[in-house]
PDB file of N, CA, C and O in Angstrom:
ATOM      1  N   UNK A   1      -3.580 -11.166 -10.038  1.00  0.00           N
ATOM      2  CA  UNK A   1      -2.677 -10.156  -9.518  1.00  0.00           C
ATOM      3  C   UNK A   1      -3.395  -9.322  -8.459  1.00  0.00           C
ATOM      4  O   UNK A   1      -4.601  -9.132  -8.617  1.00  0.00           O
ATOM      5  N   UNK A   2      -2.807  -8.831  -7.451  1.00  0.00           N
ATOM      6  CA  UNK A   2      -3.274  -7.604  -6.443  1.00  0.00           C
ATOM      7  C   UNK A   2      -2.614  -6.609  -6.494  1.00  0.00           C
ATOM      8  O   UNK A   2      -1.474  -6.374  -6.895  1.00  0.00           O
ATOM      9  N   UNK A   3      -3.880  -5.656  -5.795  1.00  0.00           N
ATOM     10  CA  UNK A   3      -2.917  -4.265  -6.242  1.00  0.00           C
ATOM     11  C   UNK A   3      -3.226  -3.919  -4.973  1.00  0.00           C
ATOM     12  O   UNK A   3      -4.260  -4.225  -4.379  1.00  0.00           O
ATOM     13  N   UNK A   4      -2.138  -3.145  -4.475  1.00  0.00           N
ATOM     14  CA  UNK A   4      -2.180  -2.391  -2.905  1.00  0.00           C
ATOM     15  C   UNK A   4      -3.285  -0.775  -2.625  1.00  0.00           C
ATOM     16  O   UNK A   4      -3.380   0.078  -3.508  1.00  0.00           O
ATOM     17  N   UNK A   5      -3.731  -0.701  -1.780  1.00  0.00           N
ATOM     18  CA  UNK A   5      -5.011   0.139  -2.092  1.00  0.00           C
ATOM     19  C   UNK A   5      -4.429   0.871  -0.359  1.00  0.00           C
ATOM     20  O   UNK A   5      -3.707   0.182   0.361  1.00  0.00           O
ATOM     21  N   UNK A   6      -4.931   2.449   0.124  1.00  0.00           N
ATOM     22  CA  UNK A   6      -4.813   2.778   1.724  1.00  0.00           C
ATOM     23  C   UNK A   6      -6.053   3.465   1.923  1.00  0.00           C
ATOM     24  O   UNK A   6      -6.455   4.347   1.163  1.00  0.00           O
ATOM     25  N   UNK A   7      -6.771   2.992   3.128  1.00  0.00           N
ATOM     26  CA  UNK A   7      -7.814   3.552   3.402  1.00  0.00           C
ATOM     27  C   UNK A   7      -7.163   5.146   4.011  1.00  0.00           C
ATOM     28  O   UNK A   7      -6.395   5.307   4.959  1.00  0.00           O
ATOM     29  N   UNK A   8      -7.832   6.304   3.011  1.00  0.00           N
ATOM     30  CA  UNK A   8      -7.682   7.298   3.957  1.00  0.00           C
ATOM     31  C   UNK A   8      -8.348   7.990   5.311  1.00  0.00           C
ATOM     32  O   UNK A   8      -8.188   9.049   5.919  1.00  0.00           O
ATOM     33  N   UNK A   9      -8.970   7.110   5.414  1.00  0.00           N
ATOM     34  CA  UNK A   9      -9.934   7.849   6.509  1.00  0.00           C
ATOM     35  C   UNK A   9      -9.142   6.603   7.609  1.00  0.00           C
ATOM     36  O   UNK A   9      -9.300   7.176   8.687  1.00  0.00           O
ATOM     37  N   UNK A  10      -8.735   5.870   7.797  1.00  0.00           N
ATOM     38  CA  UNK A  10      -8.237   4.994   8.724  1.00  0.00           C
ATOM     39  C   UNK A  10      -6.497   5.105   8.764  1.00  0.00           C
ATOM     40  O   UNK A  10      -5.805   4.615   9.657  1.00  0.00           O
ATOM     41  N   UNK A  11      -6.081   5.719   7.808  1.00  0.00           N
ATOM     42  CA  UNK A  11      -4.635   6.215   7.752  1.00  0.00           C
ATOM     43  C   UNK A  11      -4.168   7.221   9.041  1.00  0.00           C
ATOM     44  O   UNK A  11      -4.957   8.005   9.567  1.00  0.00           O
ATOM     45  N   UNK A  12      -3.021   7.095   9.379  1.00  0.00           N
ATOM     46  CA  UNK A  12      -2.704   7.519  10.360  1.00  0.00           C
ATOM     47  C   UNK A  12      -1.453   8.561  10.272  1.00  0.00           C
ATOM     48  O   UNK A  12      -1.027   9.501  10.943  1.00  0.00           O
ATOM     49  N   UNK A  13      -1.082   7.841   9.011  1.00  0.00           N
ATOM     50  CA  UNK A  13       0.286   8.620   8.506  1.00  0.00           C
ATOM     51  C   UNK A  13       1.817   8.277   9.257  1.00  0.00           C
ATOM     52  O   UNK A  13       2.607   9.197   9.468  1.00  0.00           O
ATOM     53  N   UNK A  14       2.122   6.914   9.616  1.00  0.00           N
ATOM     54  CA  UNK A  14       2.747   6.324  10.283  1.00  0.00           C
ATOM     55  C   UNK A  14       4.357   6.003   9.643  1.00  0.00           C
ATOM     56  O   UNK A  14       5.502   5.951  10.092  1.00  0.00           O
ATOM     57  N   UNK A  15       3.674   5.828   8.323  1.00  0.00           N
ATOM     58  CA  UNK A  15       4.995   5.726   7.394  1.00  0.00           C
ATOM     59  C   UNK A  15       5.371   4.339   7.406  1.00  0.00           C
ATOM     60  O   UNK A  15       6.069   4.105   6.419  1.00  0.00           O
ATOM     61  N   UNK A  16       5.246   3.642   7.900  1.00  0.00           N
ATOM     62  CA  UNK A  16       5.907   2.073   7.631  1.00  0.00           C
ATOM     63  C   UNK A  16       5.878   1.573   6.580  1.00  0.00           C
ATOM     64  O   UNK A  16       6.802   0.941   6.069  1.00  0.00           O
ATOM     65  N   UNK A  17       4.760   1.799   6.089  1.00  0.00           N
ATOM     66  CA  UNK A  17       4.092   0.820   4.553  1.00  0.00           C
ATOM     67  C   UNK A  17       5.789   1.175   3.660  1.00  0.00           C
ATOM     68  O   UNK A  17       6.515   0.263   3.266  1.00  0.00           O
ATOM     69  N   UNK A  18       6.115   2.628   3.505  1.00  0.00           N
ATOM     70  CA  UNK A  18       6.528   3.602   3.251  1.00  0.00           C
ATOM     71  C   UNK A  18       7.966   2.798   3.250  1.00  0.00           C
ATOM     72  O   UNK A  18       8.575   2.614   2.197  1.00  0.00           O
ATOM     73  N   UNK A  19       8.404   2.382   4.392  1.00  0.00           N
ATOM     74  CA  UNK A  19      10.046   1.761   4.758  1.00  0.00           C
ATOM     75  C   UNK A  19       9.543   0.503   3.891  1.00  0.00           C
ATOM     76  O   UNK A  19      10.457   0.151   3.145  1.00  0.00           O
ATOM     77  N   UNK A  20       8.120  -0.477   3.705  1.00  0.00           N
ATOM     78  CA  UNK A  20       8.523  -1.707   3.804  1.00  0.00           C
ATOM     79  C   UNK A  20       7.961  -1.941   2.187  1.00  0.00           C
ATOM     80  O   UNK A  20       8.129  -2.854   1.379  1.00  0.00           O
ATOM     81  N   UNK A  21       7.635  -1.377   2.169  1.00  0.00           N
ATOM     82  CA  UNK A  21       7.320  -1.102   0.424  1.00  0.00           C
ATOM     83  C   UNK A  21       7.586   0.382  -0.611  1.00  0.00           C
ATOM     84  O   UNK A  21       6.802   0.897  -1.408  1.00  0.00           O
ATOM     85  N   UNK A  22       8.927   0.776  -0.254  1.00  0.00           N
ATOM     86  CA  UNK A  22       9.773   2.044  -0.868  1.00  0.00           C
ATOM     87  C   UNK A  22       9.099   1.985  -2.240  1.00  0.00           C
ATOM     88  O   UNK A  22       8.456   2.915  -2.727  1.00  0.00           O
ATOM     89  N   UNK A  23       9.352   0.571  -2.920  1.00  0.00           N
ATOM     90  CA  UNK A  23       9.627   0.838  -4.581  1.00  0.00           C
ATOM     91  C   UNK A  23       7.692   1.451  -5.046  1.00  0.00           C
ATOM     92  O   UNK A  23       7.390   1.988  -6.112  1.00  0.00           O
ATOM     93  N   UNK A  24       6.876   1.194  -4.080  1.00  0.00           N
ATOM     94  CA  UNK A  24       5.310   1.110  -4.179  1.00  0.00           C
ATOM     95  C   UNK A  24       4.913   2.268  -3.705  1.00  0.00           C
ATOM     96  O   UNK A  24       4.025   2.996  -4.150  1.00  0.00           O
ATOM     97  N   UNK A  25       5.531   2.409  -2.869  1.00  0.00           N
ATOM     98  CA  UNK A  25       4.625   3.769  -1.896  1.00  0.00           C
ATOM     99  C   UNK A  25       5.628   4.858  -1.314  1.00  0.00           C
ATOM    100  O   UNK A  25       6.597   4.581  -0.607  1.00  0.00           O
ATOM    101  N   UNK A  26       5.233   6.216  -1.738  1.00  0.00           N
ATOM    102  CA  UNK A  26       5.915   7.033  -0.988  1.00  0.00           C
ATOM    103  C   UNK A  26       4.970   7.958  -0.522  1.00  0.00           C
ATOM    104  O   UNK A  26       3.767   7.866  -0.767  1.00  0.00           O
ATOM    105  N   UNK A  27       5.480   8.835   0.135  1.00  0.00           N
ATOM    106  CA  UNK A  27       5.203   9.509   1.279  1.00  0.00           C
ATOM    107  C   UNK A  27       4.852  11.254   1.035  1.00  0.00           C
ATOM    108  O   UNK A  27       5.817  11.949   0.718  1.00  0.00           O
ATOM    109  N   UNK A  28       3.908  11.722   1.139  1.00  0.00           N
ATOM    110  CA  UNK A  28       3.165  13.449   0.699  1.00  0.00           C
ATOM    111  C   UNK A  28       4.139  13.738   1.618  1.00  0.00           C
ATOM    112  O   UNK A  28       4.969  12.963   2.094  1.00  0.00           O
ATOM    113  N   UNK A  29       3.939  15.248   1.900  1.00  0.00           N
ATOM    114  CA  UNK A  29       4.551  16.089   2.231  1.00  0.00           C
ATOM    115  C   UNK A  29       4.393  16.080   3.983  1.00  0.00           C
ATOM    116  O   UNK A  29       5.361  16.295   4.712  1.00  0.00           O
ATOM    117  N   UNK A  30       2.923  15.776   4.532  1.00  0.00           N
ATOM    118  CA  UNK A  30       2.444  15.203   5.915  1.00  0.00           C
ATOM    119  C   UNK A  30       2.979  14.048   6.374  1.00  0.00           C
ATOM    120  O   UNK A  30       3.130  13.895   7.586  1.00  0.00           O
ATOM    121  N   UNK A  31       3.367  12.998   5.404  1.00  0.00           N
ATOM    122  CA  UNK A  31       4.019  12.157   5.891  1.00  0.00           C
ATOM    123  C   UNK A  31       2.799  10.926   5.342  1.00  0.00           C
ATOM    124  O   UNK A  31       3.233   9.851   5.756  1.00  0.00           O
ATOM    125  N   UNK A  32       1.674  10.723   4.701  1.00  0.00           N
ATOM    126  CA  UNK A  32       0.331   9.971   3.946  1.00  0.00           C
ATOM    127  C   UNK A  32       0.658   9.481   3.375  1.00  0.00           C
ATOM    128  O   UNK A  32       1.288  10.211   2.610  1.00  0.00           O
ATOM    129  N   UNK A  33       0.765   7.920   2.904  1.00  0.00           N
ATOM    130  CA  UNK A  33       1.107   7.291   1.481  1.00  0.00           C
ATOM    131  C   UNK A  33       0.553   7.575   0.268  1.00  0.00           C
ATOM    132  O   UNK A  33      -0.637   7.790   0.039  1.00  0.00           O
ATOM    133  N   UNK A  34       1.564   7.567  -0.584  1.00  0.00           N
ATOM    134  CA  UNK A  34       0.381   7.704  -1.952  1.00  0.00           C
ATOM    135  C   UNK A  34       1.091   6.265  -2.543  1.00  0.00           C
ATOM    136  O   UNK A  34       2.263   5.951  -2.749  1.00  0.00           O
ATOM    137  N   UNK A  35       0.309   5.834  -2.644  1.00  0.00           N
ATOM    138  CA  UNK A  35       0.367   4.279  -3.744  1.00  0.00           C
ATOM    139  C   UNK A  35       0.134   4.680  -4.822  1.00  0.00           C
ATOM    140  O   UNK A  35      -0.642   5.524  -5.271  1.00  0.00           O
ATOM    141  N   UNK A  36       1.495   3.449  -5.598  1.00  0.00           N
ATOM    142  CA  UNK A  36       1.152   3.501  -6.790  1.00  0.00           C
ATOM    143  C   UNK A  36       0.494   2.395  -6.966  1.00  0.00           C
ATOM    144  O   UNK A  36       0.616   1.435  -6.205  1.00  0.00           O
ATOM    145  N   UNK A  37      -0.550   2.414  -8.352  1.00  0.00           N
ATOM    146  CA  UNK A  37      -1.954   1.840  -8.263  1.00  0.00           C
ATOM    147  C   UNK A  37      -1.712   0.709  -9.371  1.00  0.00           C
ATOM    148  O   UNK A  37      -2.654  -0.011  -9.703  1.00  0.00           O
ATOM    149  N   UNK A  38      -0.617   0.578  -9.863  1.00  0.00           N
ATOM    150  CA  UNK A  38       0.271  -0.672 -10.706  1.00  0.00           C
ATOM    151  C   UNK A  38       0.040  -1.933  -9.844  1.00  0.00           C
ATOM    152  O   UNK A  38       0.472  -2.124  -8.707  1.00  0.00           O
ATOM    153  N   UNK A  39      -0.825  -2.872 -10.697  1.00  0.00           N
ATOM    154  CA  UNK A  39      -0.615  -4.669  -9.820  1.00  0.00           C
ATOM    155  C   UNK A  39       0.843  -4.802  -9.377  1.00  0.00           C
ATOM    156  O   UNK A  39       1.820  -4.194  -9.813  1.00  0.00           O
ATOM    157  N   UNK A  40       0.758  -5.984  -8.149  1.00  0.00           N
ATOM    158  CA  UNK A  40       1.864  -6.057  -7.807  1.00  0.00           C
ATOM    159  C   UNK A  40       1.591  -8.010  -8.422  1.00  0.00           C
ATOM    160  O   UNK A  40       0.505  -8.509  -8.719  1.00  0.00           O
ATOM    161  N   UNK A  41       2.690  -8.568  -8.437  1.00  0.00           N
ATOM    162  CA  UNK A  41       3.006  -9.820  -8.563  1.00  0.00           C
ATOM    163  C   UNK A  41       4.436 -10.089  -8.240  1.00  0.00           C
ATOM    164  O   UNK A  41       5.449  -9.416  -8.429  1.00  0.00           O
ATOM    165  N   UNK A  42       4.209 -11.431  -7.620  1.00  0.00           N
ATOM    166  CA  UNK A  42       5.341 -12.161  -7.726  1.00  0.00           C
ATOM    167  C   UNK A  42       6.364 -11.772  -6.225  1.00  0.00           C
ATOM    168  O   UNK A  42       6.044 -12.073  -5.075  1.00  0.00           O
ATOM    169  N   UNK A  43       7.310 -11.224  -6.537  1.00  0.00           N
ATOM    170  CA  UNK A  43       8.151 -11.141  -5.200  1.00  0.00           C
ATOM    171  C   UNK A  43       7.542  -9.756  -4.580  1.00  0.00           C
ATOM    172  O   UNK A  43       7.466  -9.696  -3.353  1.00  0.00           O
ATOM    173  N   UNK A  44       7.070  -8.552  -5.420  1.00  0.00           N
ATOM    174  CA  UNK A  44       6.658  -7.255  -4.859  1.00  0.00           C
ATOM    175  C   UNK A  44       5.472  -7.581  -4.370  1.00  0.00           C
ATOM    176  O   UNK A  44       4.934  -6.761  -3.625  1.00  0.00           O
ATOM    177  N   UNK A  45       4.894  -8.646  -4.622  1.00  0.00           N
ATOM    178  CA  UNK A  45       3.287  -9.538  -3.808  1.00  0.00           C
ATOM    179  C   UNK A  45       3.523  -9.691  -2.473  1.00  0.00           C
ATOM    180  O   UNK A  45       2.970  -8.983  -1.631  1.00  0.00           O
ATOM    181  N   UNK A  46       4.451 -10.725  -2.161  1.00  0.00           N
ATOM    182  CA  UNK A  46       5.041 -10.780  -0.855  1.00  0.00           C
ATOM    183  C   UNK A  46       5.697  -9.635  -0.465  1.00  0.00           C
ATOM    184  O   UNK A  46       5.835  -9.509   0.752  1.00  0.00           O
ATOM    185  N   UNK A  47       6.097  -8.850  -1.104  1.00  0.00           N
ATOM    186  CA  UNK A  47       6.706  -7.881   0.118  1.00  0.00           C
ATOM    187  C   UNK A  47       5.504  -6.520   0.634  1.00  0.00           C
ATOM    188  O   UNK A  47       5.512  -5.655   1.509  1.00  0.00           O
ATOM    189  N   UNK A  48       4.431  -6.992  -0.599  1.00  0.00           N
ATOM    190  CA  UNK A  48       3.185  -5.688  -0.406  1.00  0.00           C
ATOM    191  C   UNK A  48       2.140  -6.666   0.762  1.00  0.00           C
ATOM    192  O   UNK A  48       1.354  -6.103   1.523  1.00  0.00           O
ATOM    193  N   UNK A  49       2.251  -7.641   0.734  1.00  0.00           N
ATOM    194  CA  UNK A  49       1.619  -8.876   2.203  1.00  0.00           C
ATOM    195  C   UNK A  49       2.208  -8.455   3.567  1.00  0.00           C
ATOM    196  O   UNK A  49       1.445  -8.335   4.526  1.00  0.00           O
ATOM    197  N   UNK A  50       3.412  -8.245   3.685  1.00  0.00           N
ATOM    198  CA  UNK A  50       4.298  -7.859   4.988  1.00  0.00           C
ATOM    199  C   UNK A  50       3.524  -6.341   4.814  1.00  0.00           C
ATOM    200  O   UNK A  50       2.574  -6.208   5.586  1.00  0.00           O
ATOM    201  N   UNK A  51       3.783  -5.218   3.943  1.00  0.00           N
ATOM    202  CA  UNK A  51       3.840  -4.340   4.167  1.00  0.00           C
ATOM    203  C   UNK A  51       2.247  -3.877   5.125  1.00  0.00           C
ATOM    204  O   UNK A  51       2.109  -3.288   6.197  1.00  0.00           O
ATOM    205  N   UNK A  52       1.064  -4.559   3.985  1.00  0.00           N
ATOM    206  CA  UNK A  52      -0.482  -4.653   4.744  1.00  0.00           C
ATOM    207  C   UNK A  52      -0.129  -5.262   6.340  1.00  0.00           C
ATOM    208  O   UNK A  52      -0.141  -4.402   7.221  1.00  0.00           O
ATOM    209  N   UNK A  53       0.111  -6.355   6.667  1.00  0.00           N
ATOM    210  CA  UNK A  53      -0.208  -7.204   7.910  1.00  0.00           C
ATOM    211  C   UNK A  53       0.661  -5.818   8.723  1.00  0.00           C
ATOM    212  O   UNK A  53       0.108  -5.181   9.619  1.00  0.00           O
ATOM    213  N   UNK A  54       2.181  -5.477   8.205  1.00  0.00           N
ATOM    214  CA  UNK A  54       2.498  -4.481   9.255  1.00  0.00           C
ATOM    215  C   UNK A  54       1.880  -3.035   9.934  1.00  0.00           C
ATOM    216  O   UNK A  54       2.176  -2.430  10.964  1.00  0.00           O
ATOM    217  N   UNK A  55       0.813  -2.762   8.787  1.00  0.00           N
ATOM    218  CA  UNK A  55       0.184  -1.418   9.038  1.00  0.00           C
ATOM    219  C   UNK A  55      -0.768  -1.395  10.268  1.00  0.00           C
ATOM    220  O   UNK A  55      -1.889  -1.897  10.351  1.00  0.00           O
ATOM    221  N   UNK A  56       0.118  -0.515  11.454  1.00  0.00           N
ATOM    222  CA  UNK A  56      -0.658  -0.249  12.759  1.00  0.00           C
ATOM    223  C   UNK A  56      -2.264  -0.094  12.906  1.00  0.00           C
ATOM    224  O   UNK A  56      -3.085  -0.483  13.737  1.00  0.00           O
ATOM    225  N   UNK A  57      -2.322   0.618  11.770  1.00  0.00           N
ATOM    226  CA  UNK A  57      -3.797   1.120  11.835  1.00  0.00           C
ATOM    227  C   UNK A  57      -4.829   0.344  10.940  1.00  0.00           C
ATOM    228  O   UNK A  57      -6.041   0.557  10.968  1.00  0.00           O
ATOM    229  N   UNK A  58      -4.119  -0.707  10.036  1.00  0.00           N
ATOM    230  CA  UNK A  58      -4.871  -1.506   9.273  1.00  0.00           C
ATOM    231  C   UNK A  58      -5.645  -0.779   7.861  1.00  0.00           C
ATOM    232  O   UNK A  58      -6.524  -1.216   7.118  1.00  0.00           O
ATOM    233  N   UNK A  59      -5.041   0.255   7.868  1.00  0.00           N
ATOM    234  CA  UNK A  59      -5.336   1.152   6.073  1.00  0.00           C
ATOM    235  C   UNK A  59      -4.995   0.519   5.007  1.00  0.00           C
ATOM    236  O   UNK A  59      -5.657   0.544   3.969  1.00  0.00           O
ATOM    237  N   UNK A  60      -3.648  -0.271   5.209  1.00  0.00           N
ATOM    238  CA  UNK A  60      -2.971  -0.616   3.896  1.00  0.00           C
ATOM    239  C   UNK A  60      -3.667  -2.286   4.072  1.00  0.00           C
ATOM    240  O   UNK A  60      -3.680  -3.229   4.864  1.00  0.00           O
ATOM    241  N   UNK A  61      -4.289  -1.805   2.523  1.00  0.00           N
ATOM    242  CA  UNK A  61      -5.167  -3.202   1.552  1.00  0.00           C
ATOM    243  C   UNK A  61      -4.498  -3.788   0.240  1.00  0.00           C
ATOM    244  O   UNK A  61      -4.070  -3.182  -0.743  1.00  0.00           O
ATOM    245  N   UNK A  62      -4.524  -4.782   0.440  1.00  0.00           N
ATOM    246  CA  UNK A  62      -4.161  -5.952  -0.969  1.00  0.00           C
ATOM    247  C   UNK A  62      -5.552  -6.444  -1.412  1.00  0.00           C
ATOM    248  O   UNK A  62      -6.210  -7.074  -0.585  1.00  0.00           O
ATOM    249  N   UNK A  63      -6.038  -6.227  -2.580  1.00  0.00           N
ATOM    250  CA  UNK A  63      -7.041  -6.097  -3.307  1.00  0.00           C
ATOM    251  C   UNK A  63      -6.569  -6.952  -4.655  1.00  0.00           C
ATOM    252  O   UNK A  63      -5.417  -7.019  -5.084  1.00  0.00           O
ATOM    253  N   UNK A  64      -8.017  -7.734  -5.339  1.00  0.00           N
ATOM    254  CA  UNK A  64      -7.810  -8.064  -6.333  1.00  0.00           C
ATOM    255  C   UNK A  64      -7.893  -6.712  -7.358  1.00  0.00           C
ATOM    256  O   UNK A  64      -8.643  -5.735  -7.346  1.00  0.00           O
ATOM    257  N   UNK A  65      -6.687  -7.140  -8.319  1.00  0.00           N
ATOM    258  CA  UNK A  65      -6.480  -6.259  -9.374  1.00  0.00           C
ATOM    259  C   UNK A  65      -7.913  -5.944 -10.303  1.00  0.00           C
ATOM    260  O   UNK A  65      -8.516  -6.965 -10.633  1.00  0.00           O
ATOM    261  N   UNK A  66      -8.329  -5.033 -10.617  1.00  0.00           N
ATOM    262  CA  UNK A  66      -9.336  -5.203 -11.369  1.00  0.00           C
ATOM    263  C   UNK A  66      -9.269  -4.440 -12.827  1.00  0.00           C
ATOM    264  O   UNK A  66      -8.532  -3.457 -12.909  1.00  0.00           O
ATOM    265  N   UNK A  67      -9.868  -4.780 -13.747  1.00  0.00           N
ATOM    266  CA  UNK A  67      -9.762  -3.766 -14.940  1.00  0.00           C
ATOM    267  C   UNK A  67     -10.135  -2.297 -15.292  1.00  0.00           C
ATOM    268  O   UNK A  67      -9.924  -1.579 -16.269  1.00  0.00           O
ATOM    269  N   UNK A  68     -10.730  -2.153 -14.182  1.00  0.00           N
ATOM    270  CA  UNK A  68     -11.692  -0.690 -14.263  1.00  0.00           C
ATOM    271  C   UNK A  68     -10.697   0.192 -13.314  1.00  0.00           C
ATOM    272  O   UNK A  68     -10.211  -0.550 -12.460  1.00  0.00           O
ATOM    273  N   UNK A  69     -10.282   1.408 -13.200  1.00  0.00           N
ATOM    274  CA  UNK A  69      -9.520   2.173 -12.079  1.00  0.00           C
ATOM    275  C   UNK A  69     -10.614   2.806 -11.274  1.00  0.00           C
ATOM    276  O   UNK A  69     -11.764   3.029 -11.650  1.00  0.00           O
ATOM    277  N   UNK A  70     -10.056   3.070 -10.062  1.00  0.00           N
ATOM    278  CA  UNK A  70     -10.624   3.821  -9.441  1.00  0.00           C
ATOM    279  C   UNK A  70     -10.494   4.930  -8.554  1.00  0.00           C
ATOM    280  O   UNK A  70     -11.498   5.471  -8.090  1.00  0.00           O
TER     281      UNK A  70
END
């Protein structure tokens, strides 16, 4: 499984991730994603793949799921 991860220091605050992955990620008060840190699988996999490749600034990461949080 992968879980979607946003670099903040490379975030831009653009909001797309935001339109293309609603049910995953919403949006602070600046307009910053906050991810939720739940694996994705299956069809929310592919739509968290579009959402990474679309991010202008290249923040939004698909990461292997791991057992430890961080």
């Amino acid at each position: 499984m992968k879980r979607v991860r946003v670099n903040p220091i490379t975030c831009e605050g653009h909001g797309l991730c935001a339109e293309l992955l609603p049910e995953r990620i919403q949006l602070d008060e600046w307009g910053f994603p906050i991810v939720d840190r739940e694996p994705v699988a299956g069809e929310a996999a592919r739509h968290a793949a579009r959402a990474v490749e679309a991010c202008p600034t290249l923040a939004l990461l698909l990461e292997a799921a791991s057992d430890r949080s961080r």
